[in-house]
C-alpha positions in Angstrom: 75.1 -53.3 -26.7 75.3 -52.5 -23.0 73.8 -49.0 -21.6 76.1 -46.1 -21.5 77.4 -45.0 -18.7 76.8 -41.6 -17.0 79.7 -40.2 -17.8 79.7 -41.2 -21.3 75.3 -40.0 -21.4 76.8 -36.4 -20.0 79.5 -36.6 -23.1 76.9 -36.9 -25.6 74.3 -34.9 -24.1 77.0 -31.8 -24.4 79.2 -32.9 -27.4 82.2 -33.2 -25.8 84.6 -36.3 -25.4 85.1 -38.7 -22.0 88.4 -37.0 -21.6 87.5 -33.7 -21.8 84.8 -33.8 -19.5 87.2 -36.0 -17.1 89.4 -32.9 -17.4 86.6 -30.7 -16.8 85.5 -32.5 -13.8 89.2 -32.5 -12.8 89.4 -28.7 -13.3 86.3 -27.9 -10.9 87.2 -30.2 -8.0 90.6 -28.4 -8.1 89.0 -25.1 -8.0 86.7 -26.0 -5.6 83.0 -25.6 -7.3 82.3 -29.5 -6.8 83.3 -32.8 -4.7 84.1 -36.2 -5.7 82.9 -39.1 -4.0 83.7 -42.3 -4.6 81.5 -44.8 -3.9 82.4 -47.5 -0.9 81.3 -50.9 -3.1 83.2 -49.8 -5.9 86.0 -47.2 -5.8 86.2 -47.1 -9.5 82.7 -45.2 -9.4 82.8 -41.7 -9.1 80.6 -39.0 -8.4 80.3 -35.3 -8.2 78.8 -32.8 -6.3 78.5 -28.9 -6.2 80.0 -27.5 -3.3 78.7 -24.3 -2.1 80.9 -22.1 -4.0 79.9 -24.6 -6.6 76.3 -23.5 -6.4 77.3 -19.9 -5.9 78.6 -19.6 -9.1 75.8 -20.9 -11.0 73.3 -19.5 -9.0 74.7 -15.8 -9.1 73.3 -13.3 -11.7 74.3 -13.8 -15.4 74.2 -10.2 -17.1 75.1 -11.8 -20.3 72.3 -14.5 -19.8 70.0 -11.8 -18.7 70.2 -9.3 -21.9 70.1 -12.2 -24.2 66.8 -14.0 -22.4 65.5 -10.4 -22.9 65.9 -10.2 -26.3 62.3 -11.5 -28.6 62.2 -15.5 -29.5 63.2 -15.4 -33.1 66.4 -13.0 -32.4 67.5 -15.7 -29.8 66.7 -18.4 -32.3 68.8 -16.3 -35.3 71.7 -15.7 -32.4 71.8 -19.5 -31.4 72.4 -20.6 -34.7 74.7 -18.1 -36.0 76.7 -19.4 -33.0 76.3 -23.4 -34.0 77.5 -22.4 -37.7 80.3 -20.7 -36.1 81.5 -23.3 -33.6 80.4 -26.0 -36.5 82.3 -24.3 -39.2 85.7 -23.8 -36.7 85.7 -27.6 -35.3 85.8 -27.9 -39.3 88.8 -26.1 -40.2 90.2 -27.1 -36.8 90.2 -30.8 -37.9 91.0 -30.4 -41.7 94.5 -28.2 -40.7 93.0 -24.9 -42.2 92.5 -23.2 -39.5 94.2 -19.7 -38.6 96.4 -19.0 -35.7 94.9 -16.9 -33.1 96.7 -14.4 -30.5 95.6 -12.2 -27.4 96.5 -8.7 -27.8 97.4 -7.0 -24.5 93.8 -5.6 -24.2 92.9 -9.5 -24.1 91.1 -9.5 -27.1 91.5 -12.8 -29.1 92.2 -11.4 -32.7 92.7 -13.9 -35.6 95.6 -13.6 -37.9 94.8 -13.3 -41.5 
């Protein structure tokens, strides 16, 4: 078996699919928070780089980040799986057809249909 790739490493480091995270890739360089750069031996190899703004964004202050890194070890623990079950148990129904159409009110909320 050859050695992955780096794209398809950074696919299964986050648990996401090679064309998703081309579309994510996509999505940044066309908002401007990272480069490409294609490489001059082999234009077929790609990479990426943060642009400024790129590096602006993740660099800035997170409140959200902030007040849950504040919050005592086992909380964070509970927190971080209660999401995993969550997303886990949503991919779930996603993929066996049961799951429930969602909407955005007009505050922007997203509220589930029953």
């Amino acid at each position: 078996m050859s050695p992955l790739n780096p794209l398809s490493r950074a696919c299964d480091g986050s648990g996401t699919t090679r064309g998703t995270m081309s579309q994510t890739l996509k999505a940044l360089v066309r908002k401007g928070y990272a480069a490409e750069r294609r490489q001059k031996s082999d234009q077929r190899s790609i990479s990426y780089e943060l642009t400024e703004a790129g590096v602006a964004a993740v660099t800035e202050p997170n409140p959200t980040a902030d007040a849950i890194g504040s919050l005592p070890a086992g909380v964070q623990t509970a927190l971080r799986d209660g999401l995993l079950q969550s997303l886990r148990q949503a991919l779930a129904a996603t993929r066996s057809g049961n799951a429930r159409p969602a909407h955005i009110t007009r505050r922007k909320r997203l509220t589930l249909l029953a």
